[in-house]
GUPALUM-463797 format. One line per field, with one value per residue (C-alpha): residue in three letters; x, y, z. Coordinates in steps of 0.02 Angstrom, whole numbers, plus 50000, padded with zeros to 5 digits. Layout:
<kelos>
residuo = (ALA/...)
X = (X/...)
Y = (Y/...)
Z = (Z/...)
</kelos>
This chain:
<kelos>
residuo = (UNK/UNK/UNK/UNK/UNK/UNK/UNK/UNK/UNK/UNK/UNK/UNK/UNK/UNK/UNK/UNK/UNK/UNK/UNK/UNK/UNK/UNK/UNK/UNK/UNK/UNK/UNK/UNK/UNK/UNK/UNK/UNK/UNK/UNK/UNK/UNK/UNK/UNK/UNK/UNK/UNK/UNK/UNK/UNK/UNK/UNK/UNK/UNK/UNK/UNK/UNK/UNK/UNK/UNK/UNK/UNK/UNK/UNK/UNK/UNK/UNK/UNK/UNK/UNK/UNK/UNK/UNK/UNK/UNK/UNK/UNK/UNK/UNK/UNK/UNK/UNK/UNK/UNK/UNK/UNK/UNK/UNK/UNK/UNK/UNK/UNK)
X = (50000/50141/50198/50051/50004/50187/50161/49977/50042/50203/50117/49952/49863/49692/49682/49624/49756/49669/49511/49639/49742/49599/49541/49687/49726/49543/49592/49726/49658/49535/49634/49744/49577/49520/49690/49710/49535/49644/49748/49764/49851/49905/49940/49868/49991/49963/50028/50167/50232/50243/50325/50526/50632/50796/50813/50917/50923/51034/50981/50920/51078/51067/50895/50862/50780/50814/50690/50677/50847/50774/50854/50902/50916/51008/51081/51288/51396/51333/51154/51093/50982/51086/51021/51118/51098/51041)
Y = (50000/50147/50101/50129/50279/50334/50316/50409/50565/50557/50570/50631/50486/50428/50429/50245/50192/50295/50195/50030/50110/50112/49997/49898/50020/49974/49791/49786/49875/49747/49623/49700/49745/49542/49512/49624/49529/49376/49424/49393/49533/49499/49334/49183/49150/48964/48978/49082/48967/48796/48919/48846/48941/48915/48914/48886/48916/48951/49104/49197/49111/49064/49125/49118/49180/49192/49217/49410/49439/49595/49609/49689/49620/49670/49593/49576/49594/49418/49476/49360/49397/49431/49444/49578/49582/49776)
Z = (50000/50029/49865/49784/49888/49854/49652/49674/49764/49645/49482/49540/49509/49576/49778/49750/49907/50049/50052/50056/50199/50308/50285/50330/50481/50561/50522/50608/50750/50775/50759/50890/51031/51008/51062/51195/51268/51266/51387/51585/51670/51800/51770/51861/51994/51993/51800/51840/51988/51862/51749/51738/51860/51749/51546/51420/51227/51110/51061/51217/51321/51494/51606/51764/51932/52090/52202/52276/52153/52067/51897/51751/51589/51429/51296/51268/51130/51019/51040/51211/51345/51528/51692/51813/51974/52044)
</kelos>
């Protein structure tokens, strides 16, 4: 769509791509509210508890928790996920 919306403004064709636009945009949108209804926030804590307290992939790297540890994470030089103590 920006291409053809691009092309229209650039040689003053037919606004043919606005109607297409929003259509998309509310689309989207809606897609995006039914969602956001699918959510839980916050989450069950029953979930969260069988949830694994230590990870591993590798991608991400090493994960981990430790319980009352706040953290903060950031990724290093080859792109994986650390944990730093505060």
């Amino acid at each position: 769509m920006f291409r053809r919306k691009l092309l229209e403004v650039l040689f003053d064709g037919r606004p043919e791509a606005d109607a297409q636009i929003a259509a998309q945009a509310k689309a989207f949108y809606g897609d995006l509210a039914a969602d956001r209804k699918l959510l839980t926030l916050p989450p069950d804590p029953h979930v969260v508890e069988s949830l694994a307290p230590h990870s591993s992939t590798s991608v991400m790297g090493e994960r981990g928790s430790d319980e009352g540890q706040p953290r903060r994470y950031c990724f290093d030089d080859d792109y994986r996920l650390q944990a730093y103590p505060i």
